[in-house]
py3Dmol code that shows the C-alpha trace and the ligand (Angstrom):
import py3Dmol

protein = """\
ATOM      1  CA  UNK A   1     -25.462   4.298 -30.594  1.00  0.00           C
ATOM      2  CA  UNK A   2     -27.653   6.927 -29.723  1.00  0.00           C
ATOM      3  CA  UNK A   3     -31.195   7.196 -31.251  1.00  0.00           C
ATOM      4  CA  UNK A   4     -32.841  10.497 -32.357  1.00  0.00           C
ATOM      5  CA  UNK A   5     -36.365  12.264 -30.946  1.00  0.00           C
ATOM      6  CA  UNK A   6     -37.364  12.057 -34.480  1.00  0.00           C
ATOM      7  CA  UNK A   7     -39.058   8.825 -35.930  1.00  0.00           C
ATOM      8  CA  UNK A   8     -37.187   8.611 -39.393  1.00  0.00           C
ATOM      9  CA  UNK A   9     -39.226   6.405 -41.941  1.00  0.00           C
ATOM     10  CA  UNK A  10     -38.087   5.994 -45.919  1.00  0.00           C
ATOM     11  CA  UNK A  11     -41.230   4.351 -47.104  1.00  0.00           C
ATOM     12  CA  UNK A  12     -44.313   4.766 -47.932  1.00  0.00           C
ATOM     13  CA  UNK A  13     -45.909   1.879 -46.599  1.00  0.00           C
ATOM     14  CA  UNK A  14     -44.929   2.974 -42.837  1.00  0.00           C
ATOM     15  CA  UNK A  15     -45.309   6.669 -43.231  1.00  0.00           C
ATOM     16  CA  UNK A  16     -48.613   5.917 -44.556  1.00  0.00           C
ATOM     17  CA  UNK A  17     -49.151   3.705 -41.397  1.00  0.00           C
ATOM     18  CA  UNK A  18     -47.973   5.889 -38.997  1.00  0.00           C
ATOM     19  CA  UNK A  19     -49.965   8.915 -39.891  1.00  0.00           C
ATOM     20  CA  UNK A  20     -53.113   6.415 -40.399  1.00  0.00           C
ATOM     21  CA  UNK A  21     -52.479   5.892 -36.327  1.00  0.00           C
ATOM     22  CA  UNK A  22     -52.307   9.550 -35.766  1.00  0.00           C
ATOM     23  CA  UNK A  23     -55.102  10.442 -37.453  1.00  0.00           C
ATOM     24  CA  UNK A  24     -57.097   6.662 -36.244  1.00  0.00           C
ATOM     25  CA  UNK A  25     -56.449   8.888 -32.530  1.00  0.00           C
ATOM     26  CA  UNK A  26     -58.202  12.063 -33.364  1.00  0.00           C
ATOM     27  CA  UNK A  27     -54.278  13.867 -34.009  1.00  0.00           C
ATOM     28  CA  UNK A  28     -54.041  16.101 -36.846  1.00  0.00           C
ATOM     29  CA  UNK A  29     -51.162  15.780 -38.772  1.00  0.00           C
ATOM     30  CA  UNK A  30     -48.970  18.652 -40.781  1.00  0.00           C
ATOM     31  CA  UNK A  31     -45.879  18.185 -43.311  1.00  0.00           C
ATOM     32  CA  UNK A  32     -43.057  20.323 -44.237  1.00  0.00           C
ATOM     33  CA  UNK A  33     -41.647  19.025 -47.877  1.00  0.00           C
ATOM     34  CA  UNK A  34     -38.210  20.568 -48.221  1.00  0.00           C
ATOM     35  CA  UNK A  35     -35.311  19.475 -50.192  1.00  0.00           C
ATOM     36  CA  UNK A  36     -32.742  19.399 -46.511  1.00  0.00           C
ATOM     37  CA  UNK A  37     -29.778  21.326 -46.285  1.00  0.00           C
ATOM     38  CA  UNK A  38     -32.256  22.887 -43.332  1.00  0.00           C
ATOM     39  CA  UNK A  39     -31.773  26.347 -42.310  1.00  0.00           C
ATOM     40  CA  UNK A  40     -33.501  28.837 -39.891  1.00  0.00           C
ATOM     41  CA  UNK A  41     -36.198  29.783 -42.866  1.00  0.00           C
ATOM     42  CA  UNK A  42     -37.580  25.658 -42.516  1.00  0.00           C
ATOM     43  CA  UNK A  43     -37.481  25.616 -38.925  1.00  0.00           C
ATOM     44  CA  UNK A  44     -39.724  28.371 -38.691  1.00  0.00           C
ATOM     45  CA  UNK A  45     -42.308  26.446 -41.091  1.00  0.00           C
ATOM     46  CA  UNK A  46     -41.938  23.852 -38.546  1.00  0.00           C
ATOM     47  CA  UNK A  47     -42.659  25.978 -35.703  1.00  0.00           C
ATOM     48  CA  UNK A  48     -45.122  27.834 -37.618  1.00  0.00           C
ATOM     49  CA  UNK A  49     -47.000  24.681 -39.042  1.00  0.00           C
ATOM     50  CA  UNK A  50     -47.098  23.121 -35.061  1.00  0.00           C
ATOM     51  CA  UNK A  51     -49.495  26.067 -34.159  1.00  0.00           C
ATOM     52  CA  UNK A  52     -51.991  24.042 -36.385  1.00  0.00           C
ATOM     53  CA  UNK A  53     -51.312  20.457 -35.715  1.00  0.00           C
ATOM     54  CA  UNK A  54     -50.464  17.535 -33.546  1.00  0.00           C
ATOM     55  CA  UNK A  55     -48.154  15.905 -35.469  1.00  0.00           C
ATOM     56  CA  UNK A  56     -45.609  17.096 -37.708  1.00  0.00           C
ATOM     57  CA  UNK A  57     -44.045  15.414 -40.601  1.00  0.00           C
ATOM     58  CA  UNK A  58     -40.696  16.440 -42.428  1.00  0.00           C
ATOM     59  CA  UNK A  59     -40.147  15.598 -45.743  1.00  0.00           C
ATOM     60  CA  UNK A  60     -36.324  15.338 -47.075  1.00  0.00           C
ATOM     61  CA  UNK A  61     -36.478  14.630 -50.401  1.00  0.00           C
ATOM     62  CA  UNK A  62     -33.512  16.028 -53.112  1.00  0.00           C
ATOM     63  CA  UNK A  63     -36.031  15.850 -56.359  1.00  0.00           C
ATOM     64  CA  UNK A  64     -34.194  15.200 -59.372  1.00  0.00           C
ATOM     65  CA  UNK A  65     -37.186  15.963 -62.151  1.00  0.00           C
ATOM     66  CA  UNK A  66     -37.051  20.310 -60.531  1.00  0.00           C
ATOM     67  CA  UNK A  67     -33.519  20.593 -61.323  1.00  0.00           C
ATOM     68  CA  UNK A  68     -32.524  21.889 -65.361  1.00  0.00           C
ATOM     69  CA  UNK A  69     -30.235  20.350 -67.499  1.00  0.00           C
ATOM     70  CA  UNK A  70     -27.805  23.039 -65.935  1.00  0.00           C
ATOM     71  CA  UNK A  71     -28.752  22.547 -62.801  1.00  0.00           C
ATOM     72  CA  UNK A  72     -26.397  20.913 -60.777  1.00  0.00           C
ATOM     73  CA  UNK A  73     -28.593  17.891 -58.989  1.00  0.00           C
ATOM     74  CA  UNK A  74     -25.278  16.078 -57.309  1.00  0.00           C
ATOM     75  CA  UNK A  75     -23.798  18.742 -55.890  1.00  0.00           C
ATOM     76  CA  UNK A  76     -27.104  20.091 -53.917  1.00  0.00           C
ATOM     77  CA  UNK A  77     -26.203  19.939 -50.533  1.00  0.00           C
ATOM     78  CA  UNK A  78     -26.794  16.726 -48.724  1.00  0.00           C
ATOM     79  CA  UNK A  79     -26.811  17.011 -44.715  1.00  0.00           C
ATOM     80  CA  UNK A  80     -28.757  14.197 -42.965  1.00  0.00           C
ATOM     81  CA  UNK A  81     -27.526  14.312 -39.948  1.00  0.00           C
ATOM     82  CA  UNK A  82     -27.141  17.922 -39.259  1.00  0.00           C
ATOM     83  CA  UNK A  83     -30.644  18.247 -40.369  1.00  0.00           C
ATOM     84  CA  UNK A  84     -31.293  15.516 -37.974  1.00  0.00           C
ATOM     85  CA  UNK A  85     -30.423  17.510 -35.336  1.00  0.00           C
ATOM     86  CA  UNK A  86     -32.370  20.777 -36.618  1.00  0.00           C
ATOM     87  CA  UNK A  87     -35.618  18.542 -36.815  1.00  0.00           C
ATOM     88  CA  UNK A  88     -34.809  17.622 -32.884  1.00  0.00           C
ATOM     89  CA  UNK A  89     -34.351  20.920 -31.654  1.00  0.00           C
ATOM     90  CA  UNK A  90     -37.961  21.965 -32.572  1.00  0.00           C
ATOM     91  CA  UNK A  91     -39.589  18.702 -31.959  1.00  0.00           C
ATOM     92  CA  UNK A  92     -40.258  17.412 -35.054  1.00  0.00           C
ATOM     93  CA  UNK A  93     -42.242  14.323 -34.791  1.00  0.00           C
ATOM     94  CA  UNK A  94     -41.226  12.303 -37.909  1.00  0.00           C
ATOM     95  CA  UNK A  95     -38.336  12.598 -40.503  1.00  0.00           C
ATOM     96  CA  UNK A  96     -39.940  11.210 -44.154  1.00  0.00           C
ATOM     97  CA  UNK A  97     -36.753  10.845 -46.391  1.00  0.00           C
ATOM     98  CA  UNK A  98     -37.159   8.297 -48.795  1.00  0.00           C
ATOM     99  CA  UNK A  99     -35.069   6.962 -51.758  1.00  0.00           C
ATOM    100  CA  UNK A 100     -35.679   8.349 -55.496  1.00  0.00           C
ATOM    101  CA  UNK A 101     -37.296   4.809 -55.847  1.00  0.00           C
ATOM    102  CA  UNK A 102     -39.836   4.918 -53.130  1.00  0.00           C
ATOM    103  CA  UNK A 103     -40.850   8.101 -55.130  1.00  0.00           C
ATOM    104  CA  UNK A 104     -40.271   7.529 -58.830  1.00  0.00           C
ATOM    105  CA  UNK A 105     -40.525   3.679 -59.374  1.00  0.00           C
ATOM    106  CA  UNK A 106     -39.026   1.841 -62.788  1.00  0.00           C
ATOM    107  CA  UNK A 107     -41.724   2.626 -65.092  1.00  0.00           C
ATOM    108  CA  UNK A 108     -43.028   6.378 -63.191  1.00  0.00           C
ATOM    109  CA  UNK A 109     -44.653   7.817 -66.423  1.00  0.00           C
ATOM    110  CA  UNK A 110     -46.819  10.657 -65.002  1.00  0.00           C
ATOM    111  CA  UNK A 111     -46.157  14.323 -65.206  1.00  0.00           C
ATOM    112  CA  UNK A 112     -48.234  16.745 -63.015  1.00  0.00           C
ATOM    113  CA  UNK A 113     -48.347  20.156 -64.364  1.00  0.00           C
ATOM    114  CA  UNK A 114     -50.243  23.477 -63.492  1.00  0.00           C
ATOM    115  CA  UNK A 115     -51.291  25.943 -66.346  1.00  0.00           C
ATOM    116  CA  UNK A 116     -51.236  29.982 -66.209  1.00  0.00           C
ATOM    117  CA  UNK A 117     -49.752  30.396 -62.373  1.00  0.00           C
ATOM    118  CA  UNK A 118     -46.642  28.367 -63.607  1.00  0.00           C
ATOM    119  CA  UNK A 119     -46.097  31.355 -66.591  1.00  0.00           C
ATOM    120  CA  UNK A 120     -43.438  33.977 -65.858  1.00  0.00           C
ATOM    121  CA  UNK A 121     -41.668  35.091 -62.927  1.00  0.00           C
ATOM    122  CA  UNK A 122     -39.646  31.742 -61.749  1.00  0.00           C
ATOM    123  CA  UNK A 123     -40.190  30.152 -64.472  1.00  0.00           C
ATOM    124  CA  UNK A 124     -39.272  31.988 -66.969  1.00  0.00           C
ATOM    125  CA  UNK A 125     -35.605  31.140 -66.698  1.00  0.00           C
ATOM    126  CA  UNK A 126     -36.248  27.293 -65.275  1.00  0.00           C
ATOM    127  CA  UNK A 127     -38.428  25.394 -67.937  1.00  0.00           C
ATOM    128  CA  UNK A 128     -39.802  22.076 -66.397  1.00  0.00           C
ATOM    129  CA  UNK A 129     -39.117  23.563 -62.957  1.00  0.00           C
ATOM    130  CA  UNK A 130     -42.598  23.693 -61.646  1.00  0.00           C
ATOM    131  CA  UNK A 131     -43.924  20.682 -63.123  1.00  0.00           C
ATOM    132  CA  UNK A 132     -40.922  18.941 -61.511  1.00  0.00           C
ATOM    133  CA  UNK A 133     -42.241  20.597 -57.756  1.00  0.00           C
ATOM    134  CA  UNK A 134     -45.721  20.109 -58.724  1.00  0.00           C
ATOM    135  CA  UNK A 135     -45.243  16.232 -59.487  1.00  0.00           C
ATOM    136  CA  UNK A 136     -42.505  15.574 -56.476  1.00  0.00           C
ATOM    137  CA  UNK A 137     -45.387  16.963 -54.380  1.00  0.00           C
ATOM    138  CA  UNK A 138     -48.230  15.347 -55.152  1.00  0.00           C
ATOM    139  CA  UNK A 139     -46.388  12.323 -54.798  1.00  0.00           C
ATOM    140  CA  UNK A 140     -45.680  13.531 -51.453  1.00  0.00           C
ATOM    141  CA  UNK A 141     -48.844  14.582 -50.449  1.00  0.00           C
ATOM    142  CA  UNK A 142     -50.671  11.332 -51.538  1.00  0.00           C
ATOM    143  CA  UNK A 143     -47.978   9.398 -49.193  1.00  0.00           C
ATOM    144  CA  UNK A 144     -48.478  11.399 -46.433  1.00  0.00           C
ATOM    145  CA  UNK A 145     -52.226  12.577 -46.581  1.00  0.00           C
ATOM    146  CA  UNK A 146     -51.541  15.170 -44.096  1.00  0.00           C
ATOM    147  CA  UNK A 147     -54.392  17.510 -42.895  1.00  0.00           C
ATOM    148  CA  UNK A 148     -52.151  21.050 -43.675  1.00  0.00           C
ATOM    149  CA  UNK A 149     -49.017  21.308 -45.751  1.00  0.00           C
ATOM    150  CA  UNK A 150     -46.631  24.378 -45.494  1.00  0.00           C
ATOM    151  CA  UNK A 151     -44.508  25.789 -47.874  1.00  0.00           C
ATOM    152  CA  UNK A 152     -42.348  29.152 -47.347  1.00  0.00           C
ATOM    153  CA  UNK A 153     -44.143  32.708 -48.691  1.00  0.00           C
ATOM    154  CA  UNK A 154     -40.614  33.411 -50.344  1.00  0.00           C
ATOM    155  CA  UNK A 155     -41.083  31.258 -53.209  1.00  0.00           C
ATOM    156  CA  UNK A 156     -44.655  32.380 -53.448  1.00  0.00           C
ATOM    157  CA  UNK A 157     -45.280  31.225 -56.948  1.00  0.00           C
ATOM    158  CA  UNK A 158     -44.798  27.681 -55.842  1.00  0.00           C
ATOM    159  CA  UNK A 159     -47.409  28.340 -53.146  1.00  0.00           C
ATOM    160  CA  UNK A 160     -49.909  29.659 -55.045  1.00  0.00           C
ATOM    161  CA  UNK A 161     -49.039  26.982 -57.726  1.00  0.00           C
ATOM    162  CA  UNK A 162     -49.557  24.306 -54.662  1.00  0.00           C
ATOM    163  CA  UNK A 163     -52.417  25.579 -53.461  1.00  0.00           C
ATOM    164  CA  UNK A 164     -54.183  25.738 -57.020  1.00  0.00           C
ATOM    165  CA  UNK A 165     -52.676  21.669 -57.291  1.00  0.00           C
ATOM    166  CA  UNK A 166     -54.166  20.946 -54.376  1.00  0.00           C
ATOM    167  CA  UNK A 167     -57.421  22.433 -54.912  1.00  0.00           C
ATOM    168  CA  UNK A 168     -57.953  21.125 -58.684  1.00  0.00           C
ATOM    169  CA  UNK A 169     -57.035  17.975 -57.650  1.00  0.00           C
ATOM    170  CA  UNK A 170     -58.800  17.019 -55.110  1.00  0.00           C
ATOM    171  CA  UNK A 171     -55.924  16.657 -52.741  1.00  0.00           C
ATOM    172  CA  UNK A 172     -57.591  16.792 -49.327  1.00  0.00           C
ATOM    173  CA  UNK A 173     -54.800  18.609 -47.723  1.00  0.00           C
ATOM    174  CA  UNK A 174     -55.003  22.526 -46.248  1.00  0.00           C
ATOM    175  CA  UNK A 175     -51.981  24.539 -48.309  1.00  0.00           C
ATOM    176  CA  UNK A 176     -50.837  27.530 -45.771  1.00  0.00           C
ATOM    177  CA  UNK A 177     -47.525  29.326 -46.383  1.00  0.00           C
ATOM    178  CA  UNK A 178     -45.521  30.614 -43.605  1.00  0.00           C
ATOM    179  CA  UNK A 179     -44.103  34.025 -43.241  1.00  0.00           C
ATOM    180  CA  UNK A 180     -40.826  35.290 -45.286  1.00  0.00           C
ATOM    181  CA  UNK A 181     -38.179  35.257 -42.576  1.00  0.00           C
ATOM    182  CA  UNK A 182     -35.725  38.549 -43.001  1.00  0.00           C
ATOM    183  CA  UNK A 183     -32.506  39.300 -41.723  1.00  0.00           C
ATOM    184  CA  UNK A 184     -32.393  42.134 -39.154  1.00  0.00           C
ATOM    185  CA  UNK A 185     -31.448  44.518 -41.496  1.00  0.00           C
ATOM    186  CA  UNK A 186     -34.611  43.545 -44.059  1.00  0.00           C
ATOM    187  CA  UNK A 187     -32.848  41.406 -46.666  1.00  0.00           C
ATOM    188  CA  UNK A 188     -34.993  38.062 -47.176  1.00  0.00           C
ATOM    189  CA  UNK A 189     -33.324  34.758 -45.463  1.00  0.00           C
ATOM    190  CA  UNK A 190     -31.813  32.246 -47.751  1.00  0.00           C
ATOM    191  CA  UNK A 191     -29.293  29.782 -48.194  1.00  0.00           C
ATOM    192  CA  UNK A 192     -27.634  31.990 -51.355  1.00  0.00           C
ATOM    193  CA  UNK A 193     -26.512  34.788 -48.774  1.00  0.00           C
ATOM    194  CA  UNK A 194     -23.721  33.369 -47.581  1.00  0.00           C
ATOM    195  CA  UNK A 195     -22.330  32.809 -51.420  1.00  0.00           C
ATOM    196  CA  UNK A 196     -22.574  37.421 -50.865  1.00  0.00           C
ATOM    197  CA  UNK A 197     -19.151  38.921 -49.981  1.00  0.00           C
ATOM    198  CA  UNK A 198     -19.849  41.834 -47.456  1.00  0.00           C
ATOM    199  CA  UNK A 199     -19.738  44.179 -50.071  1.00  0.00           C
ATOM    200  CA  UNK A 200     -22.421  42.375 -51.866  1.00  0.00           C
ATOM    201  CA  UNK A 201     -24.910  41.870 -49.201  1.00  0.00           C
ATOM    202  CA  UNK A 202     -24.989  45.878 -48.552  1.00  0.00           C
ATOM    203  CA  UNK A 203     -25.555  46.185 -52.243  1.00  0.00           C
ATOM    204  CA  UNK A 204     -28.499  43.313 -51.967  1.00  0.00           C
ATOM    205  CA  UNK A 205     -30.169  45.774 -49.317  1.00  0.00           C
ATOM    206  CA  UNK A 206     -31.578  47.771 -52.413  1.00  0.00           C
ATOM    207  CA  UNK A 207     -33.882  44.760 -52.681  1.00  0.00           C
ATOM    208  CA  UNK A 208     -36.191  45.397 -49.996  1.00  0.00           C
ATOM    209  CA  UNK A 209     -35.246  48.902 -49.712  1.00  0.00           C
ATOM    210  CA  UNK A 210     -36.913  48.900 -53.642  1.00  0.00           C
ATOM    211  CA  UNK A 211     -40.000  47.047 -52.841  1.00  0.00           C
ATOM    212  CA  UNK A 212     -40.748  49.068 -50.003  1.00  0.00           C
ATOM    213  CA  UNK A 213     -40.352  52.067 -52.007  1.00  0.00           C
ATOM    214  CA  UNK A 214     -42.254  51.270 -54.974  1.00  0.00           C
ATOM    215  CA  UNK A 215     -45.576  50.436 -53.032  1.00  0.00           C
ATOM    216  CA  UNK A 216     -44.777  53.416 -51.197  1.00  0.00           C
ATOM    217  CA  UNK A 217     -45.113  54.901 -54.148  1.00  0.00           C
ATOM    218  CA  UNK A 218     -48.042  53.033 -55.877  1.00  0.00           C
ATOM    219  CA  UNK A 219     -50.059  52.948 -52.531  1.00  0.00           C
ATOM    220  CA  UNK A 220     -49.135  56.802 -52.022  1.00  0.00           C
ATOM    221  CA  UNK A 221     -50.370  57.322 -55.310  1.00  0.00           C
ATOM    222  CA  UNK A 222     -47.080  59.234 -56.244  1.00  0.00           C
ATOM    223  CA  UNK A 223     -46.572  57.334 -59.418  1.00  0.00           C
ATOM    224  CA  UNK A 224     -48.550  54.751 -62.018  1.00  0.00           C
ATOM    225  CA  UNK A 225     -46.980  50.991 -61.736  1.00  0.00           C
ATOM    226  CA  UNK A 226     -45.388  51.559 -64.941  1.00  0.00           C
ATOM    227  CA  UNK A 227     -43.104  54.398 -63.462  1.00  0.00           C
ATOM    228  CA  UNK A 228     -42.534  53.156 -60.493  1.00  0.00           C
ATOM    229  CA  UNK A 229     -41.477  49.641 -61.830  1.00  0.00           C
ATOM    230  CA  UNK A 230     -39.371  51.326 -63.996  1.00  0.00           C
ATOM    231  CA  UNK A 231     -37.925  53.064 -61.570  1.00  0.00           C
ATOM    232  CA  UNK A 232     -37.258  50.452 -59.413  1.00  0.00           C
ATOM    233  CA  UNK A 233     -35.501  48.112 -62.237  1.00  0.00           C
ATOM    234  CA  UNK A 234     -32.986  51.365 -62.864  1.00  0.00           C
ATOM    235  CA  UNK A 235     -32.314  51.859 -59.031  1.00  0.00           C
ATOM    236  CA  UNK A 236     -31.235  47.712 -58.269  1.00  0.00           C
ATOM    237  CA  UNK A 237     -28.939  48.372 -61.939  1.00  0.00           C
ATOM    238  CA  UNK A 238     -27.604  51.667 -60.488  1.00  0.00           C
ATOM    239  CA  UNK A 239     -26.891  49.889 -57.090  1.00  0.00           C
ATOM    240  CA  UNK A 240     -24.455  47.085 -58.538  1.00  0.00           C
ATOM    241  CA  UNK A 241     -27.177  44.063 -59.414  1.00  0.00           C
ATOM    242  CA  UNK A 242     -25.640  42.407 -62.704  1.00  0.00           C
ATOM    243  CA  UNK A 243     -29.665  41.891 -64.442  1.00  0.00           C
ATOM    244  CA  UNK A 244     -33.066  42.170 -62.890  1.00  0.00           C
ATOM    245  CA  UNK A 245     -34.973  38.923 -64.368  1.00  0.00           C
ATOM    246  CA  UNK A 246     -38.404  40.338 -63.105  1.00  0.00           C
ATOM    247  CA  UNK A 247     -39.804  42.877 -61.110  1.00  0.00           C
ATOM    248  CA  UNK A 248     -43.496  42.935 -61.069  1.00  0.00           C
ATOM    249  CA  UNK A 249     -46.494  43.332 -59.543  1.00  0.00           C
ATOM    250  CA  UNK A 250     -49.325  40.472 -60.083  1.00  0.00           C
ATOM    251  CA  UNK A 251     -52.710  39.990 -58.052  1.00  0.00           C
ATOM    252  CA  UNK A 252     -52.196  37.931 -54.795  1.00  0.00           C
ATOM    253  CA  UNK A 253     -54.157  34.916 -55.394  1.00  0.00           C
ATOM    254  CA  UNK A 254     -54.562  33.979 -59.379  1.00  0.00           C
ATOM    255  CA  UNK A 255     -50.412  35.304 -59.979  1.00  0.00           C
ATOM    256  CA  UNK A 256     -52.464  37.443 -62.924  1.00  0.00           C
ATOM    257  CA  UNK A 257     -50.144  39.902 -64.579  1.00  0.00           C
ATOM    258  CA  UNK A 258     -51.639  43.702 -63.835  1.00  0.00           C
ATOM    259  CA  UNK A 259     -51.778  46.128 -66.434  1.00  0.00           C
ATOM    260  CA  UNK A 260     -51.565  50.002 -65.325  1.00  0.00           C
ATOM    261  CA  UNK A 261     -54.396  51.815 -65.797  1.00  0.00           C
ATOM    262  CA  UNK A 262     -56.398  55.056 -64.005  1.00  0.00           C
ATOM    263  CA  UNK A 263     -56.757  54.784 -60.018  1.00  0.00           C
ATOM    264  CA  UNK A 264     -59.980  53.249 -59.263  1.00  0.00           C
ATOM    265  CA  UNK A 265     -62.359  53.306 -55.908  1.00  0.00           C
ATOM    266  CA  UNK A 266     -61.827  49.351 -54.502  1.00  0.00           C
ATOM    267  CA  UNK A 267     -58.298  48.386 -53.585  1.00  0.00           C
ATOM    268  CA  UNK A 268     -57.273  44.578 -55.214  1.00  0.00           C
ATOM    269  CA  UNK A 269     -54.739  42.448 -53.048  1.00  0.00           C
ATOM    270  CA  UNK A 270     -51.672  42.356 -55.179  1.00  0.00           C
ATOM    271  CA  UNK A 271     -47.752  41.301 -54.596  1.00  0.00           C
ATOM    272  CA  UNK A 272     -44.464  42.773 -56.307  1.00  0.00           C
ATOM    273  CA  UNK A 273     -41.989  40.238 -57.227  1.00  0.00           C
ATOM    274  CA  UNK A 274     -38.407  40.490 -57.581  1.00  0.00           C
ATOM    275  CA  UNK A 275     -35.352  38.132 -59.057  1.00  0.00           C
ATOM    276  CA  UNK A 276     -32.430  39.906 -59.807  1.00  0.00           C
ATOM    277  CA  UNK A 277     -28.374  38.676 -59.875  1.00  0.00           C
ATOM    278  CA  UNK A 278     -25.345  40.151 -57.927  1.00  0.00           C
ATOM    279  CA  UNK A 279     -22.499  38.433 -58.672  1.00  0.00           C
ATOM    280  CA  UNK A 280     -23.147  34.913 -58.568  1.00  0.00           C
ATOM    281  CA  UNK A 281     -26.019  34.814 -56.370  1.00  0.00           C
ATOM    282  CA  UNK A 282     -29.527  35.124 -57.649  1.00  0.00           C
ATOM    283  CA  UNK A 283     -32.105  36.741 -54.928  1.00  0.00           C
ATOM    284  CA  UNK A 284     -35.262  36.476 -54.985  1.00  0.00           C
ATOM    285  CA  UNK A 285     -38.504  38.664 -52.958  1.00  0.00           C
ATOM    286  CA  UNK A 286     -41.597  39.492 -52.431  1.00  0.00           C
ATOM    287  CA  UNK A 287     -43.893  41.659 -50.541  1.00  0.00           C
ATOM    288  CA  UNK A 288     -47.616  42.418 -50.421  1.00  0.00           C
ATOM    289  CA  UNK A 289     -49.552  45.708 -51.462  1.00  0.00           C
ATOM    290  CA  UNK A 290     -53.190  47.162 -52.509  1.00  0.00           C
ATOM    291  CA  UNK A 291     -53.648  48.039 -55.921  1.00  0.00           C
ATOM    292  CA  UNK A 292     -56.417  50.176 -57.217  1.00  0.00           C
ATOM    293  CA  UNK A 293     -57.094  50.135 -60.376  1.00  0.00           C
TER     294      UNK A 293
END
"""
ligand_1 = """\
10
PAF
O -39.257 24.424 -51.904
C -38.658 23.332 -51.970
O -37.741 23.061 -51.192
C -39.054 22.314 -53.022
O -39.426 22.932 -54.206
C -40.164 21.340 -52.548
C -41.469 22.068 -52.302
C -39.714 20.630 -51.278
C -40.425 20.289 -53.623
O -39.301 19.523 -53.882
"""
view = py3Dmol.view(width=600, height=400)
view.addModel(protein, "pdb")
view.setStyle({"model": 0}, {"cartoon": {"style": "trace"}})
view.addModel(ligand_1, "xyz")
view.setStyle({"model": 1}, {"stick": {}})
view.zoomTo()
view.show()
């Protein structure tokens, strides 16, 4: 029997241990939580996330309290030991995949939940989803106690929901995200695309092609937010997209909604969100841009 690179632990007691040693010898010590099924888009956090610490923990952990009523749990992908072999290929120190007990006991009775960043966009059409992710990784966090925790910058609600979680609560972990990974031709990496027949994924192009136009056009000063959001919702409709759940634009770090008003003199950091269907597949994206208002 061959034994991995990776140090695979399921429980708390010997994570907990193990990254007490690492940090007892002056390492610092990251985590990546992720649900498996691992793809290029989590082995960049893990690249990304070594560039800050020693030590980097994995996290494999298929949380049942994110997923809706509709939501199929048991068939999420389940992939140990290809993921296995992922986590080797970019050195990944330690593997954390514990059971559903280990992280929900008999008895679990709390429920951690974040106001106002958790309204809209995502959540909209997933109630209970971010108090599910918000609970799942505390729990996580307080296992682990590592010194930075990454998450991906294409579900940047959850982020910015994390990072608020972590900061409220006291949680003395750094929350970074890493960079949205694109395909070479601009569409956003995810797991969904391959669900896209060819035909499809051209079609999908009009996401980022939209985005980049509409803060062209906001930035440029060529049309108010309204119009170009507008706009924007028509053009991914005229393209073949089957509904556009949001498109908006919301300031960077509080997820505030922006109402359009006059130009003004001092730019505002600001993002424009997107979640619209083709098909079957739902894609989401998001990009940065200055609003002055
Ligand atoms: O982004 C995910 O994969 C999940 O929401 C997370 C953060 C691992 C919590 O289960």
């Amino acid at each position: 029997m061959t034994t991995s690179s990776v140090q695979i632990l399921r429980s708390k007691k010997e994570l907990r241990a193990q990254v007490r040693e690492w940090h007892m010898d002056g390492l610092t010590v990251g985590m990546v939580p992720t649900m498996g099924a691992l793809h290029h888009g989590h082995l960049s956090l893990i690249t990304e996330i070594q560039k800050h610490v020693d030590k980097v923990v994995v996290s494999i952990f298929v949380n049942p309290k994110q997923f809706g009523p509709n939501e199929d749990f048991n068939k999420y992908p389940r992939s140990e030991a290809a993921d296995i072999e992922k986590l080797e290929q970019v050195n990944t120190d330690l593997l954390y995949t514990p059971a559903v007990s280990e992280i929900y006991p008999e008895g679990f009775l709390t429920n951690v939940s974040v106001s106002k960043i958790t309204e809209g966009l995502c959540a909209a059409n997933r109630p209970g989803h971010f108090d599910g992710v918000t609970t799942v990784v505390t729990k996580l966090l307080l296992q682990c106690l590592p010194d930075v925790a990454i998450f991906g910058e294409k579900d940047f609600q959850q982020y910015a929901v994390l990072k608020q979680l972590a900061k409220d609560l006291d949680i003395p972990t750094e929350i970074i995200y890493g960079t949205l990974i694109r395909d070479n031709d601009g569409l956003a990496t995810s797991s969904r695309n391959v669900y896209m027949s060819a035909e499809e994924r051209q079609i999908a192009l009009e996401i980022p092609n939209t985005l980049n136009r509409i803060i062209n056009e906001i930035e440029g000063g060529s049309l108010t937010i309204e119009e170009a959001l507008k706009n924007g919702t028509q053009r991914l409709l005229d393209a073949g997209f089957k509904e556009v759940q949001y498109l908006e634009i919301r300031q960077s770090d509080t997820l505030e909604s922006l109402h359009q008003t006059t130009a003004g003199p001092s730019p505002i950091s600001a993002r424009i969100f997107v979640a619209a269907v083709i098909g079957k597949t739902r894609l989401i994206d998001n990009m940065p841009l200055k609003i002055s208002l």
